[in-house]
Backbone as CSV, one residue per row, in Angstrom:
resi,resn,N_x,N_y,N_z,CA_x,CA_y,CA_z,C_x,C_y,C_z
1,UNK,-63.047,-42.358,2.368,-64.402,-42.182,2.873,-65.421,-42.519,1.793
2,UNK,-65.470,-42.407,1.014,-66.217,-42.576,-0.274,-66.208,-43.767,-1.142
3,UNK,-65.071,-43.949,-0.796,-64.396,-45.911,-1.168,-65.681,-46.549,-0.256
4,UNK,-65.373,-46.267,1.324,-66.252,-47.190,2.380,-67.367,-47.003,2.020
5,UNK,-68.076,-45.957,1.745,-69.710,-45.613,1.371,-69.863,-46.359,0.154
6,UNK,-69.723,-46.547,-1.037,-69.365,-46.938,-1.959,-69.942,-48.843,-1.612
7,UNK,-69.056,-49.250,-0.776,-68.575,-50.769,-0.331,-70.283,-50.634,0.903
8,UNK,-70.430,-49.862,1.322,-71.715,-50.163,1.927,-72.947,-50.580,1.182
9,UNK,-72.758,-49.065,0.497,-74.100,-48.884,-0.418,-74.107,-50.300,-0.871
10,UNK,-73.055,-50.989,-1.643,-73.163,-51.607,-2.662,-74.148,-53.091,-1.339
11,UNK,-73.497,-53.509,-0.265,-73.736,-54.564,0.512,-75.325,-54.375,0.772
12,UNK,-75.411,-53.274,0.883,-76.836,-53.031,1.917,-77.910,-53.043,0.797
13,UNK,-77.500,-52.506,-0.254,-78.641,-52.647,-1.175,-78.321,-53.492,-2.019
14,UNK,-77.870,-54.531,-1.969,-77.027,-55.588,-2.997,-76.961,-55.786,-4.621
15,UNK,-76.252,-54.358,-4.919,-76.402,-53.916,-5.840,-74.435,-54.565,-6.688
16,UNK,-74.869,-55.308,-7.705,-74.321,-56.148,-7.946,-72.901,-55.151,-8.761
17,UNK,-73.110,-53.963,-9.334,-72.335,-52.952,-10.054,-71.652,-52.309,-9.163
18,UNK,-72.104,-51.673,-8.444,-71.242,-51.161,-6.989,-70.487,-51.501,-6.370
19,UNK,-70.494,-53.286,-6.287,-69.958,-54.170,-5.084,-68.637,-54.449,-6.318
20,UNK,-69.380,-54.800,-7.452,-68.223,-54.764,-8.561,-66.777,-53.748,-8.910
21,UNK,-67.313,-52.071,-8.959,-66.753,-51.281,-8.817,-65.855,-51.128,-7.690
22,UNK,-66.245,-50.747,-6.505,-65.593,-51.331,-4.956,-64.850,-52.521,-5.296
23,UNK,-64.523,-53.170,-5.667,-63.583,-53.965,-5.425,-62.640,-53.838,-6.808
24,UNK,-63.008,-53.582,-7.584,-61.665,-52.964,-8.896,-61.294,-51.713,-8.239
25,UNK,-61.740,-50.856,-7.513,-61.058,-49.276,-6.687,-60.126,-49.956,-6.289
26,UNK,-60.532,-51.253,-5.423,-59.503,-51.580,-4.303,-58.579,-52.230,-4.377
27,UNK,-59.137,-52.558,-5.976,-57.847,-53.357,-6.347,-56.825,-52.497,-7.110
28,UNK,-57.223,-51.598,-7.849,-56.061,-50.786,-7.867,-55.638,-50.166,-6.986
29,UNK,-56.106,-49.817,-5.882,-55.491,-49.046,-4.775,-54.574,-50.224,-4.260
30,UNK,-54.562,-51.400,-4.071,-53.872,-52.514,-3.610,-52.308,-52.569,-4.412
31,UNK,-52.942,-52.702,-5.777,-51.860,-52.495,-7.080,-50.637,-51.235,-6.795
32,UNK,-51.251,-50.362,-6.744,-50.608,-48.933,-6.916,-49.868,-48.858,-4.979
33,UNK,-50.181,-49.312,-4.336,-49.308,-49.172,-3.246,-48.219,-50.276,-3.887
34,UNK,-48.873,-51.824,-3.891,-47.070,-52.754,-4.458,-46.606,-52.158,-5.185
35,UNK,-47.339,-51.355,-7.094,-45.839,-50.758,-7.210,-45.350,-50.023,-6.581
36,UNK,-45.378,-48.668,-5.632,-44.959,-47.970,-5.027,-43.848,-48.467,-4.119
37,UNK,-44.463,-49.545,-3.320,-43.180,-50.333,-2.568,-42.342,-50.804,-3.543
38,UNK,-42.406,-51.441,-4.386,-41.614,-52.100,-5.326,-40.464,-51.330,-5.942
39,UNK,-40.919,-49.699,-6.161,-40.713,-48.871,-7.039,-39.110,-48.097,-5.804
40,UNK,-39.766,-47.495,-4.694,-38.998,-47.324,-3.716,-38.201,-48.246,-3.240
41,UNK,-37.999,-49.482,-3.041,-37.443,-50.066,-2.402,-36.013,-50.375,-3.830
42,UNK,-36.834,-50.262,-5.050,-35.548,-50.792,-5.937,-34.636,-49.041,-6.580
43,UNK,-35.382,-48.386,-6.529,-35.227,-46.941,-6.949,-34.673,-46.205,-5.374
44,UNK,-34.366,-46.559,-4.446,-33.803,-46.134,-3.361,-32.859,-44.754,-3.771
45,UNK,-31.993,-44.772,-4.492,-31.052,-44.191,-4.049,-31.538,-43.072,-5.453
46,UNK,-32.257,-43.038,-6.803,-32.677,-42.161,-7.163,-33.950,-41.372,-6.458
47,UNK,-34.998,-41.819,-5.517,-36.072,-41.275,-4.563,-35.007,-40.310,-3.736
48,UNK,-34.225,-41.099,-3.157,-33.487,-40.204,-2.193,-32.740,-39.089,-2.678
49,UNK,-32.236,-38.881,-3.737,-31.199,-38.000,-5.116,-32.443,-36.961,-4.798
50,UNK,-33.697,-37.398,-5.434,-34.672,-36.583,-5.847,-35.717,-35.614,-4.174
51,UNK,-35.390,-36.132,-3.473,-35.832,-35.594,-2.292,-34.812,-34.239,-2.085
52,UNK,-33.686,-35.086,-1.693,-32.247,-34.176,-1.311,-32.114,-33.116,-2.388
53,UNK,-32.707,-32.794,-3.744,-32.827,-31.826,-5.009,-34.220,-30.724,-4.376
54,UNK,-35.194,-31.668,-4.115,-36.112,-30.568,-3.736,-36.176,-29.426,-2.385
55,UNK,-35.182,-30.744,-0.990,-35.019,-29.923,-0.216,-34.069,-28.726,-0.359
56,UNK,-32.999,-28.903,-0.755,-32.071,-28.199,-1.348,-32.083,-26.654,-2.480
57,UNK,-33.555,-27.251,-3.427,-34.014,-25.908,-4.031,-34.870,-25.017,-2.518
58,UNK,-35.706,-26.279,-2.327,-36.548,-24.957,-0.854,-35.779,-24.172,-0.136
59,UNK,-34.817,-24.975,0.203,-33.414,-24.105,0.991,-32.845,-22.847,0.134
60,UNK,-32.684,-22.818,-1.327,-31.500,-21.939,-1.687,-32.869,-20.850,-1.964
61,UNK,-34.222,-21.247,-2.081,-35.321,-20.060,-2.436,-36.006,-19.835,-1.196
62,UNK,-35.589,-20.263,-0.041,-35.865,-19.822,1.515,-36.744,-18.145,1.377
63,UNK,-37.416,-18.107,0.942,-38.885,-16.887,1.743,-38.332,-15.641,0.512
64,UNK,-37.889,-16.738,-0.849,-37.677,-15.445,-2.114,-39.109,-14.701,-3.009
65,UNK,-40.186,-15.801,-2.184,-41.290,-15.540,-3.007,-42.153,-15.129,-1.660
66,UNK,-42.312,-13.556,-1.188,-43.311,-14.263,0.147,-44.583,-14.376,0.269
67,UNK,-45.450,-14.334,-0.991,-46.496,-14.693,-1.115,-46.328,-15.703,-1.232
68,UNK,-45.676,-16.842,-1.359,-45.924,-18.492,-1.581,-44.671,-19.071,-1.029
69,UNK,-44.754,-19.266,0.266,-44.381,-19.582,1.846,-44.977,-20.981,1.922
70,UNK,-45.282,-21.784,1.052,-46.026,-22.961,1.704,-44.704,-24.140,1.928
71,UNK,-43.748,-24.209,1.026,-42.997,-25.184,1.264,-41.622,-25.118,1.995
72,UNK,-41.581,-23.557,1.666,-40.627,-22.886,3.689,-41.206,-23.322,4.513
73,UNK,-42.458,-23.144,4.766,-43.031,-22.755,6.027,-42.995,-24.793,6.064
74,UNK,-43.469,-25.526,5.206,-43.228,-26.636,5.817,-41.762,-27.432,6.205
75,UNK,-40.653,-26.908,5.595,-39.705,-27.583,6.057,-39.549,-26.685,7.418
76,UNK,-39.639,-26.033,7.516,-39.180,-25.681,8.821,-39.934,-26.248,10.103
77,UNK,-41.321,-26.631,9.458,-41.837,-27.616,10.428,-41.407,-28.967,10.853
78,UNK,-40.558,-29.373,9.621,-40.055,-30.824,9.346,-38.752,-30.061,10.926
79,UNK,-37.787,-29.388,10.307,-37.070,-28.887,11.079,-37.211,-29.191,12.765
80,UNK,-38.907,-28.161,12.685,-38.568,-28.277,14.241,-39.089,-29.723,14.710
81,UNK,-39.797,-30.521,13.882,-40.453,-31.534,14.333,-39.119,-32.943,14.596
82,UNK,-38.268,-32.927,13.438,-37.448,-33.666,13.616,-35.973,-33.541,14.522
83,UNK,-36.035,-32.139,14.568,-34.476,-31.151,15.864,-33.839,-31.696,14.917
84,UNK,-33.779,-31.177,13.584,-32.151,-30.924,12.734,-32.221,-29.501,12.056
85,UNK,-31.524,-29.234,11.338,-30.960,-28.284,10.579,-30.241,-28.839,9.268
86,UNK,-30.799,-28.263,8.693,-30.450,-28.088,6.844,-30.763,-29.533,6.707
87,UNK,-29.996,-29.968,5.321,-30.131,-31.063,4.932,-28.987,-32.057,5.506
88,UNK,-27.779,-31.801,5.327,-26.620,-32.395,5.482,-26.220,-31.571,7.067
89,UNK,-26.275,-30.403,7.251,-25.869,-29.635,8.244,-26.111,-28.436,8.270
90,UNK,-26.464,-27.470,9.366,-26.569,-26.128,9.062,-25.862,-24.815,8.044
91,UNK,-24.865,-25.928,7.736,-24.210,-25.180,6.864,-24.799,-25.173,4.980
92,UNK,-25.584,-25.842,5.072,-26.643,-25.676,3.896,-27.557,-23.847,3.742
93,UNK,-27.362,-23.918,4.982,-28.406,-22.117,5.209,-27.281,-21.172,4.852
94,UNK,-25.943,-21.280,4.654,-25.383,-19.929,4.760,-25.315,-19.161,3.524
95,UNK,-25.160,-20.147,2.331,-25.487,-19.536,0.567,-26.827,-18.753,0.740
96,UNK,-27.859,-18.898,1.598,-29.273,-18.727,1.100,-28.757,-16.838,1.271
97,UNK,-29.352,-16.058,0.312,-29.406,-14.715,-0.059,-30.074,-14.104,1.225
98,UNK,-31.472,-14.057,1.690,-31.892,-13.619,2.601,-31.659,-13.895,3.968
99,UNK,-30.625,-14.948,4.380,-30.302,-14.738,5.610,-28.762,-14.298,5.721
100,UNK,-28.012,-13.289,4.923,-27.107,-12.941,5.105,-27.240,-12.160,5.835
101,UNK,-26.097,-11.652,6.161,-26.378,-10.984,7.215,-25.033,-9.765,6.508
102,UNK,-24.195,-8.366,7.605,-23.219,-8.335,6.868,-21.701,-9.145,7.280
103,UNK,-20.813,-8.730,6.495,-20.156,-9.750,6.733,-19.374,-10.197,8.015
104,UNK,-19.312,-8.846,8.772,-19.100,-8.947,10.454,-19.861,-9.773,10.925
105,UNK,-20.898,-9.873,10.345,-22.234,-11.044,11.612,-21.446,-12.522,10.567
106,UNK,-22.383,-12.791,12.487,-22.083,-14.387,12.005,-23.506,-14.864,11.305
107,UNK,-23.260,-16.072,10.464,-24.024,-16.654,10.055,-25.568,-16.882,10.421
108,UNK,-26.658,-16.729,9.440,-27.776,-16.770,10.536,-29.062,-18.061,9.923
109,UNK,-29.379,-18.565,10.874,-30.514,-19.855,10.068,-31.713,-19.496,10.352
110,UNK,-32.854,-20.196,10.436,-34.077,-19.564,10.433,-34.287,-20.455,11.829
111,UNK,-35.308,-19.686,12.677,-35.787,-20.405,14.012,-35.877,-21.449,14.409
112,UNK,-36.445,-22.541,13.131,-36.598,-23.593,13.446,-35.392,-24.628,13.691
113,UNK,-34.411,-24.056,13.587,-33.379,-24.829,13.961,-32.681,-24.413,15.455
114,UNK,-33.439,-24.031,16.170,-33.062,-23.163,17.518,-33.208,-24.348,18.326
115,UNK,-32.359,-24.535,19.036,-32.427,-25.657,20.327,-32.821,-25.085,21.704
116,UNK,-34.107,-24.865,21.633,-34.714,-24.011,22.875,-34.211,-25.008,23.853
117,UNK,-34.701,-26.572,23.747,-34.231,-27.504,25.098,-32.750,-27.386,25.896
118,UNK,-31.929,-27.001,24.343,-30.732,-26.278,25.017,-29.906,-25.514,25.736
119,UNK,-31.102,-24.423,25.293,-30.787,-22.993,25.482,-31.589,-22.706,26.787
120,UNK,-32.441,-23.565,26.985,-33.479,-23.086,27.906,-34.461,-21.980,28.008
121,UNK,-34.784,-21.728,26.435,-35.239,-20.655,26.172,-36.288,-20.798,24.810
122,UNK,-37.786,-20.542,25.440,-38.299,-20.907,24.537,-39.113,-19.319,23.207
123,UNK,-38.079,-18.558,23.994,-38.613,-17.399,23.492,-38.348,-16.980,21.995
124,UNK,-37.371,-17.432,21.329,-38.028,-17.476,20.221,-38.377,-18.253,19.233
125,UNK,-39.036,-19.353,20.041,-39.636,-20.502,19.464,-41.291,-19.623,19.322
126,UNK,-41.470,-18.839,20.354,-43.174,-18.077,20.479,-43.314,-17.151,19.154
127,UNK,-41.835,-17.160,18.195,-42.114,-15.976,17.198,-42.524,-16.863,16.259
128,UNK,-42.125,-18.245,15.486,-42.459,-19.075,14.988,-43.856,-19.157,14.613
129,UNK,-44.500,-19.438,13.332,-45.921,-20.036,13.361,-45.956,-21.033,12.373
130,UNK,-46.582,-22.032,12.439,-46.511,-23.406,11.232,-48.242,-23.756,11.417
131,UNK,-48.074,-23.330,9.986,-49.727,-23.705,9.659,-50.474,-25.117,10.051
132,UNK,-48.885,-26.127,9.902,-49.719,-27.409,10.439,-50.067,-27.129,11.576
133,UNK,-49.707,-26.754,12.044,-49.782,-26.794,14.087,-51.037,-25.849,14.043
134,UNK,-51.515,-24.936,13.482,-53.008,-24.023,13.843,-53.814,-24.825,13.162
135,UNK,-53.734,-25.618,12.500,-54.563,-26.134,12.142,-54.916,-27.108,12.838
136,UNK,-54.139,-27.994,13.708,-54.573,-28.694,14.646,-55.456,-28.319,15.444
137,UNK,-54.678,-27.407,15.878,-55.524,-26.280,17.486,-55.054,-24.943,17.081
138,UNK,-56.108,-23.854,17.143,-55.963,-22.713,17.308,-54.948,-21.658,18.304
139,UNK,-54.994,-22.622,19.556,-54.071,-22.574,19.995,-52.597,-22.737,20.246
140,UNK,-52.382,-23.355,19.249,-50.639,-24.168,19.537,-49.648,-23.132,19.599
141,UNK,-50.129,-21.939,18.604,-49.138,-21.354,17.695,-50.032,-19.318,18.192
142,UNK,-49.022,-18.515,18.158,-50.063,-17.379,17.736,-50.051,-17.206,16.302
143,UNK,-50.782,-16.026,15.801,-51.536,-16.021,14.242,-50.196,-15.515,13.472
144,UNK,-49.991,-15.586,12.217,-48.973,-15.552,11.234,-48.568,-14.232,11.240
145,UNK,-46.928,-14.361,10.717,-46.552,-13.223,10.949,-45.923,-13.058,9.725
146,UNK,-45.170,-11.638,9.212,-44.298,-11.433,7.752,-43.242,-11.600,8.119
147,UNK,-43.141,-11.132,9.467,-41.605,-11.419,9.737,-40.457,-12.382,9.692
148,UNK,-39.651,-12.309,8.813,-38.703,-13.641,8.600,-37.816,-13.792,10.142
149,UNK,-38.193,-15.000,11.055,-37.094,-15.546,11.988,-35.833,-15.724,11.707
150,UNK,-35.128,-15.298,12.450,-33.534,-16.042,12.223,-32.948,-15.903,13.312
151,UNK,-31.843,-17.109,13.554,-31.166,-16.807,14.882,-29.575,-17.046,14.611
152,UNK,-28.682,-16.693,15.104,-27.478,-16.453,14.897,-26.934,-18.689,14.748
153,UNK,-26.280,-18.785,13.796,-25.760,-19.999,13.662,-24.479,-20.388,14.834
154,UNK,-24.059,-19.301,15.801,-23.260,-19.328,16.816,-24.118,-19.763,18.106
155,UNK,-25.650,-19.774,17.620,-26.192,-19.939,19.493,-26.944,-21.460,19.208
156,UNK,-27.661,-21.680,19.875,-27.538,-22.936,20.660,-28.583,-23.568,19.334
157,UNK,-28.315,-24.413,18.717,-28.769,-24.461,16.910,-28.913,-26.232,17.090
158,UNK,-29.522,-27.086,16.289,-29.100,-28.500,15.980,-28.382,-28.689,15.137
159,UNK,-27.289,-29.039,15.421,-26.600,-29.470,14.622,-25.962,-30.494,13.655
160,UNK,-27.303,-31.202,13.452,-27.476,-32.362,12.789,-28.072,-32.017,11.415
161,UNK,-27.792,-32.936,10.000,-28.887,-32.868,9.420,-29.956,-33.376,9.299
162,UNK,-30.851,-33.125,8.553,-32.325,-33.690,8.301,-32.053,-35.059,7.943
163,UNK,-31.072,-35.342,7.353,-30.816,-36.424,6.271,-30.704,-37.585,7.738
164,UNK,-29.678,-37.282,8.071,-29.245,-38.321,9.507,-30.404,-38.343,10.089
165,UNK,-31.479,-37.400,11.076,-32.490,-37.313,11.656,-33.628,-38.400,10.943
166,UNK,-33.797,-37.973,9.694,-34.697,-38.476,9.164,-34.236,-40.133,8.977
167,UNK,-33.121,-40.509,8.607,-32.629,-41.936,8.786,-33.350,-42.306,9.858
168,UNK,-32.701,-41.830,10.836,-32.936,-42.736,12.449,-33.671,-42.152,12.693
169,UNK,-35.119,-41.797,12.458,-36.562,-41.903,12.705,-37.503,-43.224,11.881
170,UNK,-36.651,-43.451,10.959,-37.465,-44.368,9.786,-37.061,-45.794,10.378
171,UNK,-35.582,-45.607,10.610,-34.914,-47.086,11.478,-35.387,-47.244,12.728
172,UNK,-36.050,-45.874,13.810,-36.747,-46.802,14.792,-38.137,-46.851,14.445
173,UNK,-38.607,-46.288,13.720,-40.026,-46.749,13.098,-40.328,-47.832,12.408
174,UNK,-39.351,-48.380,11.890,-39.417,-49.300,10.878,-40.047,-50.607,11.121
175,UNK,-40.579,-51.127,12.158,-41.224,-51.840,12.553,-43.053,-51.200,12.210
176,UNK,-43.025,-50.132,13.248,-44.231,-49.870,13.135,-44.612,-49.318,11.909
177,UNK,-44.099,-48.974,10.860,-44.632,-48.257,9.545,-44.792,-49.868,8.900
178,UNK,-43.873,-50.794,8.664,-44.058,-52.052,8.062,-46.131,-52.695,8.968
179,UNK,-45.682,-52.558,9.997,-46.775,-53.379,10.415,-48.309,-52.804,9.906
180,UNK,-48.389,-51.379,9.919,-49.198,-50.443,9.225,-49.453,-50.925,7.749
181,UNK,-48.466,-50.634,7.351,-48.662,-51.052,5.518,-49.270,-52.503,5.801
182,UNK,-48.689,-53.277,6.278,-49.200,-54.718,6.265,-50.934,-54.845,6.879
183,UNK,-50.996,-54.160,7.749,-52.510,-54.166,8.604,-53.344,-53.671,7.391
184,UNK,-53.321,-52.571,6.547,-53.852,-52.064,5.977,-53.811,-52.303,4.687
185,UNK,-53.007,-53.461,3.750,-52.926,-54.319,3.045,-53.910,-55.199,3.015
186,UNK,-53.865,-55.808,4.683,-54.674,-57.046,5.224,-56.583,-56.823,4.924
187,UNK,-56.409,-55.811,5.281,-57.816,-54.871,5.302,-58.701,-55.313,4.107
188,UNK,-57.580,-54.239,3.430,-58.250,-54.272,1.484,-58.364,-55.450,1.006
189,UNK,-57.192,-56.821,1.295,-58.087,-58.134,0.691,-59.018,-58.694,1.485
190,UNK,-59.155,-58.392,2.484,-60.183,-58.885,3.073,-61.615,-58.334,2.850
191,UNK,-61.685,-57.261,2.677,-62.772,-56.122,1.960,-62.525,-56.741,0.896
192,UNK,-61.767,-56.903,-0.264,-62.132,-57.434,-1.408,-62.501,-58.904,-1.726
193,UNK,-61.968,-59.622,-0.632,-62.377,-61.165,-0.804,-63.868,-60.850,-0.691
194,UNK,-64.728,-60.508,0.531,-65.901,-59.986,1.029,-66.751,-59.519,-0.241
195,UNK,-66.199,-58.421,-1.019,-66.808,-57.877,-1.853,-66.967,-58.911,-2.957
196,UNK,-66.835,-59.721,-3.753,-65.633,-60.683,-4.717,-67.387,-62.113,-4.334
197,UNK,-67.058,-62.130,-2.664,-68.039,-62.803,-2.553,-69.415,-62.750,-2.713
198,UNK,-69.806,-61.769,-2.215,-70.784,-61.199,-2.628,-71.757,-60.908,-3.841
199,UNK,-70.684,-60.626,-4.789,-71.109,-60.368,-5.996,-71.651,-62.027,-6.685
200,UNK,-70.520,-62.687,-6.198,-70.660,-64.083,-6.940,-72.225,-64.940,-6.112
201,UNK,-72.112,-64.507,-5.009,-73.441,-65.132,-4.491,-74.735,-64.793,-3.883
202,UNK,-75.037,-63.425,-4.714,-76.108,-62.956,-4.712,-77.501,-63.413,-5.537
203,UNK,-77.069,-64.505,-6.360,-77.695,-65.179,-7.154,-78.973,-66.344,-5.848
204,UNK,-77.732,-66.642,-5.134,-77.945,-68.010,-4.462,-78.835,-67.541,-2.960
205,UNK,-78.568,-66.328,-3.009,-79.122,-65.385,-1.446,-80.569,-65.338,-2.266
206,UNK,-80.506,-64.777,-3.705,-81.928,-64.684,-4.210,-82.816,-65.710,-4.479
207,UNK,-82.051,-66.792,-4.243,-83.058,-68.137,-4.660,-83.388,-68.470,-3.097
208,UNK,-82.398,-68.020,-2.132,-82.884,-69.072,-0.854,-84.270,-68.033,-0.295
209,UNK,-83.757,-66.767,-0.484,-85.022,-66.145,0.115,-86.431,-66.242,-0.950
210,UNK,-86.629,-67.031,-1.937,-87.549,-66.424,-3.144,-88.462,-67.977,-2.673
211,UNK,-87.550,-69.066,-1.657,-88.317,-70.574,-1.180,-89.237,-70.276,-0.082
212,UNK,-88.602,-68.941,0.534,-89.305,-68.964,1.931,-90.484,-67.764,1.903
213,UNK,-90.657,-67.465,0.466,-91.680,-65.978,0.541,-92.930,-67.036,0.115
């Protein structure tokens, strides 16, 4: 937002430093996405090491701190948003300390891995709250609760992991996320050719209008 204001100001008042600035932003912003692609696409399999480490700590410190719930509370959104469980499989939740249960019970995961479509039961999907979702609408969700969810790893659960889920969301996206990066690639040199021009021929705008005053 401030990039675009920036790229206005500079056009509308043809202010030759601005239009200058605006287009070195954009050119490092241009820069810093290729390396990023560059960086991911050749670093694949350490990005992915390093993901699968962080989900994996969120998992084994699952709601050990409960004043600072922010990165539980988001995988479990990932959870319900993507219908998997754990990373590799639900069986990632059973080490975690706070959802033991005793040792007669069976195994227990946290809500978001509940297959209400399954079960036909969306009731305790209503105990659930994910900050992304109230923040959308006030409505999506009711207001936050202390209570830690869990539902027995014997009832109607996904039984997939995140890892697989998240694959084959990226493989049928993979068209439309490429075309995105590319549209919005397209954008910035075109804003910067624009800008680039500008600067260079503000000289020549000042001579044609300085014949006709």
């Amino acid at each position: 937002m401030g990039l675009a204001l920036l790229g206005c100001v500079g056009a509308l008042k043809e202010l030759r430093c601005l239009l200058s600035l605006y287009f070195g932003m954009l050119l490092l912003l241009f820069a810093t996405q290729i390396t990023l692609g560059i960086l991911i696409s050749t670093q694949r399999v350490r990005v992915e090491r390093s993901v699968q480490d962080i989900v994996k700590k969120t998992i084994q410190n699952y709601h050990a701190n409960p004043e600072d719930t922010v990165a539980e509370e988001s995988w479990d959104y990932v959870q319900f948003q993507l219908r998997c469980c754990g990373w590799h499989s639900p069986q990632d939740w059973f080490q975690v300390l706070i959802l033991r249960g005793n040792e007669s019970e069976a195994h227990r995961v946290p809500c978001s891995c509940y297959n209400s479509s399954s079960a036909n039961d969306s009731a305790v999907l209503d105990k659930m709250t994910f900050p992304q979702l109230s923040r959308l609408s006030p409505l999506a969700r009711p207001g936050p609760s202390t209570d830690l969810c869990v539902v027995s790893a014997k009832s109607h659960i996904y039984r997939e992991g995140c890892a697989q889920s998240l694959q084959k969301w990226l493989h049928n996206n993979l068209i439309s996320i490429v075309g995105v990066c590319l549209g919005i690639s397209l954008f910035e040199l075109g804003f910067m050719t624009l800008s680039i021009f500008l600067c260079r021929n503000l000289d020549y705008v000042y001579d044609r209008l300085a014949r006709y005053r």
